[in-house]
N, C-alpha and C positions, 0 to 999 in steps of 0.2 A: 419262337412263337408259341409254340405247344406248353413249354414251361412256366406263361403267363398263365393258360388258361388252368395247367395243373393247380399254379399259386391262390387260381382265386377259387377254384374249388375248393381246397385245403383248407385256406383263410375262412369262407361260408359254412362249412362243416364246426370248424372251430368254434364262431361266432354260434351257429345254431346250439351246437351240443356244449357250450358253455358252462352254465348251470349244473351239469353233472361231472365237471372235468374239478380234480384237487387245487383248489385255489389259493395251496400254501405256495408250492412254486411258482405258479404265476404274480403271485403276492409279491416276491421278491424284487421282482420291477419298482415298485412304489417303494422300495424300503428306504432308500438311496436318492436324491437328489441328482447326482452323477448318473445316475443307471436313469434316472430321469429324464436329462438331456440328454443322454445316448440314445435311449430309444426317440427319442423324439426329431432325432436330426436323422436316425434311421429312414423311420417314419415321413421327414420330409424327401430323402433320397431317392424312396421309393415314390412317391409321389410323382417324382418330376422324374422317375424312369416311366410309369405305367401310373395312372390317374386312378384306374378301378382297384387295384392293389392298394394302395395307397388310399385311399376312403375306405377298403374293407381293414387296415391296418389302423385308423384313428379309429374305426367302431369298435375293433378289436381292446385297444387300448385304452377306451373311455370305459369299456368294461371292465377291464382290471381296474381301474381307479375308484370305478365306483363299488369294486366290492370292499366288504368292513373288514379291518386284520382282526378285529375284534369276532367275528365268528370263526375262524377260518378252525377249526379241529384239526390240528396237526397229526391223528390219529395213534396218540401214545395210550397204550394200554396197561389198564390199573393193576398191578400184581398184589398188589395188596387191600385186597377185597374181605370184608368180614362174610367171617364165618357165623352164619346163624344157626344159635341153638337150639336145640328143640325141646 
């Protein structure tokens, strides 16, 4: 019982502090088609275990969807940076 209310903490935390968490690994979900259906049948598993889990897990997952792989900055650092002269 106590491990549902941990989950949906966890899950509300996630969802709140989203925007500042690296969205390359979460990104990874959506690469995939397969990782697609997986998480989604997840998704319904959990549902039909606990109902609040399971709605905080499709908000969780509409947000990964909706982030662009197009912004995501994989944070690779430029070593070859000009030298400016003076």
């Amino acid at each position: 019982m106590y491990l549902h209310y941990l989950l949906t903490i966890i899950l509300s935390l996630l969802i709140v502090f989203y925007p500042n968490i690296n969205k390359f690994q979460i990104n990874i979900i959506n690469s995939n088609i397969y990782l697609k259906l997986l998480s989604m049948l997840v998704i319904l598993l959990v549902t039909i275990e606990n109902y609040l889990l399971g709605i905080l897990l499709m908000v969780f997952y509409v947000l990964t969807l909706d982030s662009n792989s197009k912004e995501i900055n994989e944070g690779f650092i430029s070593y070859y940076k000009e030298k400016k002269s003076n």
